[in-house]
C-alpha positions in Angstrom: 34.0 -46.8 -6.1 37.8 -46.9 -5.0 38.6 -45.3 -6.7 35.6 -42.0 -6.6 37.0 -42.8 -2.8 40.8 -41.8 -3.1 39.8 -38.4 -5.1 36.9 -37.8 -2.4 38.4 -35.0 -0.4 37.1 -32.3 2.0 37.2 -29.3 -0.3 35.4 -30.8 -2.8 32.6 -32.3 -0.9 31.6 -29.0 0.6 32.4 -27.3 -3.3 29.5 -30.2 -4.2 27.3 -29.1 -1.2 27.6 -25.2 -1.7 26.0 -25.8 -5.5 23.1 -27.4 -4.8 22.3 -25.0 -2.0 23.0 -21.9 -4.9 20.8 -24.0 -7.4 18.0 -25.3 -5.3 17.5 -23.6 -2.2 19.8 -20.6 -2.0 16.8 -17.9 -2.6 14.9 -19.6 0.5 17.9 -19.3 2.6 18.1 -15.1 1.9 14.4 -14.8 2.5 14.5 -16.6 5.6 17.6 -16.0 7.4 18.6 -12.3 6.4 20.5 -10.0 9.2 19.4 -7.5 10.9 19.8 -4.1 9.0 20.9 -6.0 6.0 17.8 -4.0 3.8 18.9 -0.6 2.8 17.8 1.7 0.2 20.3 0.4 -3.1 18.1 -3.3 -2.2 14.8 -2.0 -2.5 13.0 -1.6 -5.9 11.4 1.5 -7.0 7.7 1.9 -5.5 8.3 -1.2 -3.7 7.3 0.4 -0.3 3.4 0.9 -0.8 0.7 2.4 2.2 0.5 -1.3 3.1 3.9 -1.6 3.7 4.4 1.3 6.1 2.9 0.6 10.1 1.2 3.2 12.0 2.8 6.2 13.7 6.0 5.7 12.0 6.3 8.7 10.1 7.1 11.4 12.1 7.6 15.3 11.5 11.4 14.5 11.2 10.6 12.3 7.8 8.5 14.8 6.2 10.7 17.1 3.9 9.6 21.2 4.5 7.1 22.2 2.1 6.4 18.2 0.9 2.6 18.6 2.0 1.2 20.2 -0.9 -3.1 20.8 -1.1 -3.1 17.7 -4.1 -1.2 15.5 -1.1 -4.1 15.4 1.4 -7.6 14.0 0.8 -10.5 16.0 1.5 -11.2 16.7 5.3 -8.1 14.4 5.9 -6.4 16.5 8.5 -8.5 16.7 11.9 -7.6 18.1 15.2 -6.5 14.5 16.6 -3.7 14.1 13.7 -1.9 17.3 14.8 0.5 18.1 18.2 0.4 21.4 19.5 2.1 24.0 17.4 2.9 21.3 15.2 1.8 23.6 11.8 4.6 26.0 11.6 4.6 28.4 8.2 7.8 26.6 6.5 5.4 22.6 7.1 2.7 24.2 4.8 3.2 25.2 0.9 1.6 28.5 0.1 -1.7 28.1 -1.1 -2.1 24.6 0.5 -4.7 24.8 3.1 -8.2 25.2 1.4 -11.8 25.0 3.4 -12.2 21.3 1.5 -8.6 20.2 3.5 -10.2 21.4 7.1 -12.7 18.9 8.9 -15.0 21.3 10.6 -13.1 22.8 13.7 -9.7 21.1 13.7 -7.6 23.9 13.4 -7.9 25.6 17.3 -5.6 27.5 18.2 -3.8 25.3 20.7 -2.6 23.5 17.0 -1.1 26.8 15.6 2.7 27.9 16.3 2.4 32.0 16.7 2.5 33.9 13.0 2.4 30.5 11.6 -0.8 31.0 9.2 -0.2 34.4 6.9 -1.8 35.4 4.1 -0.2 33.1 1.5 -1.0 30.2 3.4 -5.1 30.5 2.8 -6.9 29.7 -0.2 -9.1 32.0 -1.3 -12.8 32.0 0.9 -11.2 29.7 3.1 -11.4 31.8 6.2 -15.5 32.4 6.9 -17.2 34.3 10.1 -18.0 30.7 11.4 -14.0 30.0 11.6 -13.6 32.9 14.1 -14.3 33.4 17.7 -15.7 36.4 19.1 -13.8 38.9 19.6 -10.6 37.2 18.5 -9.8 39.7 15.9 -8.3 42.6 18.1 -6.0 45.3 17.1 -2.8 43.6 17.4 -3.8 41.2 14.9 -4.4 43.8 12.1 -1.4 44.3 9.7 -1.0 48.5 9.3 -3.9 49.2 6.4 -4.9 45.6 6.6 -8.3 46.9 6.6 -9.1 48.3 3.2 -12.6 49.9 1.6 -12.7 46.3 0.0 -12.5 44.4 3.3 -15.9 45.9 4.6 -19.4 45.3 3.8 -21.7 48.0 2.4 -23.8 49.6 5.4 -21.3 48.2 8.1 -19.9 51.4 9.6 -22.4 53.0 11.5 -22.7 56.2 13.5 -21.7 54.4 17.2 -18.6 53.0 14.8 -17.3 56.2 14.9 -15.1 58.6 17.2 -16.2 61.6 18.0 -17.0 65.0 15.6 -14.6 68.0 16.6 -15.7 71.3 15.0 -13.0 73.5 14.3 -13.5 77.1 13.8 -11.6 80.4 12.3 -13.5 83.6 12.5 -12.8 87.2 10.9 -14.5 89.8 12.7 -15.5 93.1 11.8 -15.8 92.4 8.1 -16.3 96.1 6.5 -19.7 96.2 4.4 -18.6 96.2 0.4 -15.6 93.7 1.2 -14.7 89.9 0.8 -12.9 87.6 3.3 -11.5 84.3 3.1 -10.7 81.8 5.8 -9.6 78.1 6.5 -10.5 76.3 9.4 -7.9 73.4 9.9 -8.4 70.3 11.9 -6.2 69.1 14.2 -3.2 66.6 13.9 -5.0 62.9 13.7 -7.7 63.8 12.8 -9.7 63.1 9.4 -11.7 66.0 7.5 -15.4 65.0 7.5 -17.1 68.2 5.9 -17.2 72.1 6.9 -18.8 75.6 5.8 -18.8 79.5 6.0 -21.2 81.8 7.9 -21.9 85.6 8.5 -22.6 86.7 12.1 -23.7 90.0 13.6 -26.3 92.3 12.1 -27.3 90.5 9.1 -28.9 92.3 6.4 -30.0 91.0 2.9 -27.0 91.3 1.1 -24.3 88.8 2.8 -23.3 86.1 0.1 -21.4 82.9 0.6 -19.3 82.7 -2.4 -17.1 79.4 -2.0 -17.0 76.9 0.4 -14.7 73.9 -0.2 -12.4 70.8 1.0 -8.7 72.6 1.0 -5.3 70.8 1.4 -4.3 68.7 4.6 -7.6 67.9 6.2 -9.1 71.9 5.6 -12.0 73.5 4.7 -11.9 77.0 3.0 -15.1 79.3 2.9 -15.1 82.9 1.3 -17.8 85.4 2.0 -18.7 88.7 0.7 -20.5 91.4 3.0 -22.7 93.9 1.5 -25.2 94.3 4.2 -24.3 98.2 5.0 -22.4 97.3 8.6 -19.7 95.4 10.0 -19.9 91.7 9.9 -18.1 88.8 11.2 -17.3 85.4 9.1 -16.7 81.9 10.2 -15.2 78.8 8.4 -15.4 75.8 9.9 -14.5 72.5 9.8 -15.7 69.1 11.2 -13.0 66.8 12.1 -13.4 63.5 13.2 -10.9 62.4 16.4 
């Protein structure tokens, strides 16, 4: 024992000590007793952070990578109105083609949770937008897109006759058409407004031998009628078309 004594010194006592903590109890030690901020990404192992792992609220916009929300992300009817701040859906959040009726409890999107011009076309699956979705009179001019509104867009028997402007009738007449002569004229409507139909007609002392021999659409919203008068006398002639404003 003397002489384990005279070769007992300090350095290797705590040598001694410092192995059996490595060997038996140096792995309880780290799990108990680590810093603060002493986890980083390089120590933690792939898919080691599960749903269970994460607390609530603590992923916030600024985590979420632009465009990482993509339709196969979110469960059905997962998004409600409570899970989203005002104007918190901007268009570069959503992948195009990612919000389909199945993602969208029913009335969650208001549109208190919508940042202006932030849902466009390429943002809506297809059907995902029914009459139930909008509110009365929300659709108004401003929202329509210049020829947004095509043949396709609108239901058979929809447009009806209060639907429409007014009917101009626009009129050219020759007068004094000599008997045993033809004529030709085309009534024109005016800037704006859209050709809906026309005609030709004689005027005056009509006898039995005035003949329409034409009438027909013409070029830039006109209507061209051509008449011949062989009723013995002078007649006038009319073309006319009707031009909606």
């Amino acid at each position: 024992m003397k002489q384990i004594r005279k070769r007992l010194t300090y350095a290797n006592v705590m040598s001694t000590i410092a192995v059996f903590f490595v060997l038996g109890g140096a792995s309880a030690l780290a799990a108990t007793q680590l810093g603060k901020n002493t986890v980083g990404a390089n120590q933690l192992k792939k898919n080691a952070v599960t749903a269970a792992k994460v607390k609530n609220n603590v992923i916030t916009a600024a985590k979420i990578k632009n465009g990482a929300v993509i339709a196969s992300k979110l469960g059905p009817a997962s998004v409600i109105s409570g899970k989203l701040g005002a104007n918190a859906v901007t268009t570069s959040n959503v992948a195009d083609k990612a919000i389909t009726e199945g993602k969208l409890a029913e009335k969650s999107v208001s549109t208190s949770r919508l940042a202006d011009g932030a849902v466009n076309v390429n943002k809506l699956g297809a059907n995902a937008v029914n009459a139930g979705k909008i509110v009365n009179s929300a659709v108004t001019n401003d929202k329509l897109a210049a020829d947004a509104v095509s043949s396709g867009k609108i239901q058979d028997g929809q447009i009806l006759a209060s639907d429409l402007g007014a009917v101009e009738v626009r009129k050219v007449e020759d007068t004094g058409v000599p008997t045993g002569t033809s004529t030709q004229e085309i009534a024109s409507c005016a800037a704006g407004e859209r050709l809906l139909s026309g005609g030709g007609s004689w005027s005056g002392a009509l006898g039995a031998n005035t003949l329409i021999k034409a009438s027909f659409p013409g070029l830039n919203n006109t209507w061209v009628a051509q008449g011949t008068n062989n009723s013995g006398g002078d007649l006038n002639f009319t073309a006319y078309a009707l031009c909606l404003k």
